[in-house]
Each structure stands twice: as C-alpha cells, then as structure tokens.
C-alpha positions in Angstrom: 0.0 0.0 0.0 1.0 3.3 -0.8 2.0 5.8 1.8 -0.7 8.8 2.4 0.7 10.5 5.2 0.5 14.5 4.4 1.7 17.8 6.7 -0.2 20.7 7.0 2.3 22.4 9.0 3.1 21.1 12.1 -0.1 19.1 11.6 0.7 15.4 10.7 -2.5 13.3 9.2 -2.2 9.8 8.5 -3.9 10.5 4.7 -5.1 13.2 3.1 -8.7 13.4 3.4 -10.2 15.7 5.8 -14.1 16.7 5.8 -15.5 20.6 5.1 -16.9 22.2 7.7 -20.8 22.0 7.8 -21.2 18.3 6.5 -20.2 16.6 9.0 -21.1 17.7 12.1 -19.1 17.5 14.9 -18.6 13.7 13.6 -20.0 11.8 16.1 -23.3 11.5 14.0 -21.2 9.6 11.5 -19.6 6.9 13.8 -22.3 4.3 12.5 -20.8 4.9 9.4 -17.2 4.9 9.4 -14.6 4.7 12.1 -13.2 8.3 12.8 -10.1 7.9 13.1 -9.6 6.3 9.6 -10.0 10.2 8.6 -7.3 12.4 8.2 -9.1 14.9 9.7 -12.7 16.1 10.4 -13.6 19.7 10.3 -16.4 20.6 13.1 -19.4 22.2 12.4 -18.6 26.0 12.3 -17.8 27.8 15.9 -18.7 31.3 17.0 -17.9 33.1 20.3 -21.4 33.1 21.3 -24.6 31.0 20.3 -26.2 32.1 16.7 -29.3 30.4 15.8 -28.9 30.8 12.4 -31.2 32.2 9.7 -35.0 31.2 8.7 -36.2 28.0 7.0 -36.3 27.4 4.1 -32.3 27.1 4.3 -31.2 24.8 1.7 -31.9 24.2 -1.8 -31.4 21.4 -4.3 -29.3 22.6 -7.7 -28.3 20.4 -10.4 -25.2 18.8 -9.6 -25.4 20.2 -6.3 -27.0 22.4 -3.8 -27.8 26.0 -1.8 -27.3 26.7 1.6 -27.9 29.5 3.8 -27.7 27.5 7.7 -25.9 30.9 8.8 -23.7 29.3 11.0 -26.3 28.1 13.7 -24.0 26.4 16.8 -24.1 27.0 20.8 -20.6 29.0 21.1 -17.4 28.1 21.5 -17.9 27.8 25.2 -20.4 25.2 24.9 -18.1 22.8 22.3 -15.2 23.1 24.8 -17.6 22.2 27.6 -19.9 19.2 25.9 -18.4 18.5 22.9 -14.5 18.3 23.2 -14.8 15.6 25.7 -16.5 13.2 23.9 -14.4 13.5 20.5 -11.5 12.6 22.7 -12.1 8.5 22.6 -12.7 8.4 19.4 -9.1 8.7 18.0 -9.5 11.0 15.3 -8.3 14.1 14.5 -10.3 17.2 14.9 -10.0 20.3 13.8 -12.4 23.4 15.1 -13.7 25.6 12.5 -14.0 29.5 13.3 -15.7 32.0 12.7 -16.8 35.9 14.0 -18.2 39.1 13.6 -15.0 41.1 13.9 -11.3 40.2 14.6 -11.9 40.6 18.2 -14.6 38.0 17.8 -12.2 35.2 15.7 -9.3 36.1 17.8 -11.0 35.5 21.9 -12.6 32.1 19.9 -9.5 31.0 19.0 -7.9 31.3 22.3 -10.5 29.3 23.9 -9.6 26.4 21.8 -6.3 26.8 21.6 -6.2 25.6 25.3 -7.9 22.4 23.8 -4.9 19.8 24.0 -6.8 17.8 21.8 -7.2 20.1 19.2 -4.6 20.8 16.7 -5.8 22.8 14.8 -8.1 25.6 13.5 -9.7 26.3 10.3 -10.7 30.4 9.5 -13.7 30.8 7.9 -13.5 34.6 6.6 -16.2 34.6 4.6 -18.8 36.0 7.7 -20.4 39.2 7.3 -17.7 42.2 9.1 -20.4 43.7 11.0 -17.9 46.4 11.9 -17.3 47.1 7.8 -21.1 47.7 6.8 -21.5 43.5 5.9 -18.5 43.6 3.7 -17.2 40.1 4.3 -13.5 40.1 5.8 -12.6 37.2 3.0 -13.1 39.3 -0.1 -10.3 41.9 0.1 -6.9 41.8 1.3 -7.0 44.3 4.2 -9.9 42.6 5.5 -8.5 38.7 5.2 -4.9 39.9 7.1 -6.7 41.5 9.8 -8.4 38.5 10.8 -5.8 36.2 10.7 -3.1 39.0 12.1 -5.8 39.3 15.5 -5.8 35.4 15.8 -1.8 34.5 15.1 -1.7 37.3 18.2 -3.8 34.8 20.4 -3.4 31.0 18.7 -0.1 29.0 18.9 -1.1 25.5 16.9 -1.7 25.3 13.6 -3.6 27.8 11.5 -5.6 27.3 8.4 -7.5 29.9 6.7 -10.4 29.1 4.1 -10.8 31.1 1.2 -13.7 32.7 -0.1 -14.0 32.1 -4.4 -16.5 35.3 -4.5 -13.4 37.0 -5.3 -11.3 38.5 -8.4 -7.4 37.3 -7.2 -8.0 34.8 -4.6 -3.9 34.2 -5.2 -3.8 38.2 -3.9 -5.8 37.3 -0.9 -3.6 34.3 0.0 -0.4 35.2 -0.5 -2.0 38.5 2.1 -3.0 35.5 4.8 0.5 34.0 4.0 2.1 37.2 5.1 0.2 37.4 8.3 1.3 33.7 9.5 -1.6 31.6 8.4 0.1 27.5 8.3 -2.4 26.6 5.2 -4.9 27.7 3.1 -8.2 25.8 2.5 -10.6 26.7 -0.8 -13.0 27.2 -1.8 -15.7 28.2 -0.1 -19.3 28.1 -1.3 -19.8 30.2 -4.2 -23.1 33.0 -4.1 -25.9 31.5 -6.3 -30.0 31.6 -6.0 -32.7 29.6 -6.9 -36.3 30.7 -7.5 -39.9 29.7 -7.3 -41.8 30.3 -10.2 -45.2 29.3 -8.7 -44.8 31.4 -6.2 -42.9 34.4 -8.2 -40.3 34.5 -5.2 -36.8 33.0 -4.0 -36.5 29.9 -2.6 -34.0 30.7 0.5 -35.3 32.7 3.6 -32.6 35.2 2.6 -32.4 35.0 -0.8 -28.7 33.7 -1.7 -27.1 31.2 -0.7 -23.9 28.9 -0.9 -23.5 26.9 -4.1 -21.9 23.5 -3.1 -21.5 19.8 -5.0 -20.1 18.9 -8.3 -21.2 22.1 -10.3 -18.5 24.2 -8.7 -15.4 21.5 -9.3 -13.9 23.1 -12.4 -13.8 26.7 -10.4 -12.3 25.2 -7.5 -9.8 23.5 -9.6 -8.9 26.4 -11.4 -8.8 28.4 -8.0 -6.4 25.3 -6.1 -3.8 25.5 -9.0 -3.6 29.1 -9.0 -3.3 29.5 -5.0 -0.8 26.6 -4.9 1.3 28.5 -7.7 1.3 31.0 -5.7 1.9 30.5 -1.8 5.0 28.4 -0.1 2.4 27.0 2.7 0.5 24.1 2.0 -3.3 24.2 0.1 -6.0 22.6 1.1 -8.1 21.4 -1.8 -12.5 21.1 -1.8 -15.6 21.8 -3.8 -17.2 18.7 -5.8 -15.4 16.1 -4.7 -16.8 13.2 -4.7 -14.5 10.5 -5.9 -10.7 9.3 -5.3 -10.7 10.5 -8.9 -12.1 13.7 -8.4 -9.4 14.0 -5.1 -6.7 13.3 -7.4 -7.3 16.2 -9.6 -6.9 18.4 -6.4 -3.5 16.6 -5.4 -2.3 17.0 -9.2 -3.0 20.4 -9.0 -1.1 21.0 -6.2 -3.3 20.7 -3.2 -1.6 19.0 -0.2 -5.2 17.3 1.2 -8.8 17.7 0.5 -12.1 18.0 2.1 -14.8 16.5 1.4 -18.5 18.2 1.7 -21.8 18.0 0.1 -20.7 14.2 -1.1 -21.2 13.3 2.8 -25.1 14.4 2.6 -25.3 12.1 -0.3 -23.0 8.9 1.0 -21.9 9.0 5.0 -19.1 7.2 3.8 -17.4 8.5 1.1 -14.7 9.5 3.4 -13.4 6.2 3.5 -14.0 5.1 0.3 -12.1 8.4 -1.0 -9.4 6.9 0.9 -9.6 3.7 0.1 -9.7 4.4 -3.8 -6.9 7.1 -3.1 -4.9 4.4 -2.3 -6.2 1.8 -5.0 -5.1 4.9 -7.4 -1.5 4.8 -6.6 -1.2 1.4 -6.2 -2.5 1.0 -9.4 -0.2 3.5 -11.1 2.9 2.5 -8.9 3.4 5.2 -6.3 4.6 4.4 -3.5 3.6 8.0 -1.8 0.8 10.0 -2.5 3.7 13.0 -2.3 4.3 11.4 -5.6 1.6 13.2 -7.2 0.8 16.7 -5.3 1.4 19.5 -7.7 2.6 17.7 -10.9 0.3 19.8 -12.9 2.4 22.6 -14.4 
C-alpha cells in the first residue's frame, strides 16, 4: 500500500482526506458509518464566540449537480463545544480540527484562544467569509486588508496550527492568500461556497429565507480546480483542496493540481461514507499506477 501521510504544518494526518466544515457535524453522527479515526481529519461544524441560531427556513436548496445553503452558522458558542463536545471526541481517535468563525477580529481572535487551550485540538480552520459587521457586511474574506486582519488578530492569540479558508466570490484569490501567507496563516483551504440563488416560479419569489445562498457539490469542481492551481502556484504554505469532490478521482485532480489534502462536503449528505471510500480508492489509485507516496503526485500539474 502506498503511503498517504501528508503535513499541513506542524499538523501530521495519517492520509489526506479531511471533511469541510458543515457536512459533518461535529462527527459523532457519522460513527455508524465509518470509524473516525480512519480520517485524516474532520472539520467541526462552524464555531462562534457566542450562540447564533442561524437564519430562517427554508435554508437549503437542491441545484443540479449540487446544492444552496444558507444554515448561517447556527452552533451554541465556543464555550459550549469546549464544555460538551470536546470531551466526547476525545475517545474516538480521530483528529479534529475546530472551525471558526466571527463578527469582527476581536470576535475570531477570543474564539480561537479558547480552543487553543484544547490539548486535543490541533488545529483551526478560519472561515473569513462572515459578514464584518464592523465594515457595513462587507465580508472580511473578499479583500486583502480585510482577510490579514483576521488572521493578524488570531496569530496574536493561537499558537497550533492555523488554516484559513478562502472565499472564491473574489477577483485574485492568489492576492488574498499570498495576504494570509504574510500574516502567518500554516495553510490555506478553498474554496468556499460560491453565491448563487434559486427561485420559485409558482410562487414568483426565491427559494432561501434570505435569498442567496452557498452553491456547493459537483457544479462548482472546475472553479475550485482552477482556484487550487492558482493558489498553490502561488503561496509556499500548504493548500487545502475542496468543492465537488466526490470520488478518489475527483481527489486526485486536487492533489495533481497542487493541493496537499482535500475535504470532502456536500458528497457526505449524499453517501456518510465517502470519506473512507475516498481513501480507500486514493490508495487503490497509486497502487495501481505505482506510487509508493501520495507526495508522488501533489502539484505535478504545471
């Protein structure tokens, strides 16, 4: 068998599947499905500071080839996961990552120091694609300024390993990581969902309680593609690949375009286990073509 093991930073997983943020809960709702420590890493459910309910229903949509989404970050704070939750990832064995995310970079920065105390928590993954209340709603991911000033408030307060996800509602998202880079973010995740709508026509009105949502699945593959090569072309920290994925095939055109792991997302609302069998055909992949190292084939796309 062919060697998976991947860094992301100081962050050593055993292969390079992790899953997005959102799709998987906090992961103990999948452990009828799949052991979770056969996962490189799973990406909680997204954190705030303090409890958010979320926004109205309807929330979701069905798209072809893939889905709208408009949940609005509904969780029970920071304080609560450290409290309730942490404890009982712990026996599981698997490696878990908190995702987080704020109103402001005071917001981001006191989260992340509350989990940064978390032994069993190596990591953190920035989401800074929430609205900047302070900024009018301008979301902190879609300029430079914005995206260093988070990360440049957390670095201040969180010692472990930082990952920042990237918002794709952008015009350079290379401008925005290489900004990220500079502040000490570890790794870079993309992309986020992109904006998109659906509509009613019997009722002459939009289908989400808000209007817009986050386009997710398979539609959004060749963007995220196109966004993985030109991030990983131009940073020096690793890149963390996702959008469509739902295949070892589909994970291999991350890897080959220079993304060090992938997450997996919608896929999980469609098969609880595609996690494993991701890895598992990963695996099959290099035997097959005789890698011995999945190293063997991150980034080989010029």
């Amino acid at each position: 068998m062919a060697s998976l093991n991947v860094n992301i930073g100081d962050l050593k997983l055993k292969n390079p599947v992790m899953t997005a943020s959102g799709t998987f809960g906090y992961g103990l709702e999948f452990e009828d499905f799949v052991p979770l420590n056969g996962i490189g890493a799973i990406i909680v459910k997204g954190t705030t500071l303090a409890p958010r309910q979320g926004n109205d229903y309807p929330r979701m949509a069905e798209t072809p080839m893939g889905m709208l989404n408009c949940v609005g970050l509904q969780n029970k704070g920071v304080d609560y996961f450290c409290r309730n939750i942490y404890p009982q990832l712990l026996p599981t064995g698997g490696t878990f990552i908190v995702n987080v995310s704020g109103s402001s970079p005071e917001d981001y920065a006191e989260c992340a120091a509350r989990v940064d105390g978390l032994d069993g928590i190596p990591a953190i993954e920035l989401n800074i694609s929430c609205p900047n209340v302070k900024d009018g709603g301008m979301a902190f991911g879609v300029t430079t300024k914005g995206a260093a000033s988070v990360v440049r408030a957390v670095r201040e307060r969180y010692h472990k390993t930082l990952i920042v996800k990237l918002s794709p509602n952008v015009t350079d998202i290379a401008e925005i990581a290489r900004a990220v880079e500079a502040e000490g973010a570890d790794s870079v995740s993309l992309i986020n969902t992109l904006m998109g709508m659906a509509v009613d026509i019997e009722k002459r009105k939009r289908v989400l309680s808000i209007g817009t949502g986050g386009l997710s699945g398979p539609a959004v593959k060749p963007v995220a593609l196109r966004m993985v090569y030109q991030v990983a072309h131009a940073v020096k920290i690793p890149v963390i690949g996702l959008g469509g994925i739902m295949t070892a095939k589909d994970a291999v055109e991350f890897l080959m375009c220079g993304a060090t792991a992938i997450e997996i997302g919608t896929a999980n609302f469609i098969d609880p286990a595609v996690t494993i069998k991701v890895r598992d055909g990963l695996n099959e992949w290099l035997d097959t073509h005789g890698c011995r190292s999945v190293q063997e084939i991150i980034g080989v796309i010029e």
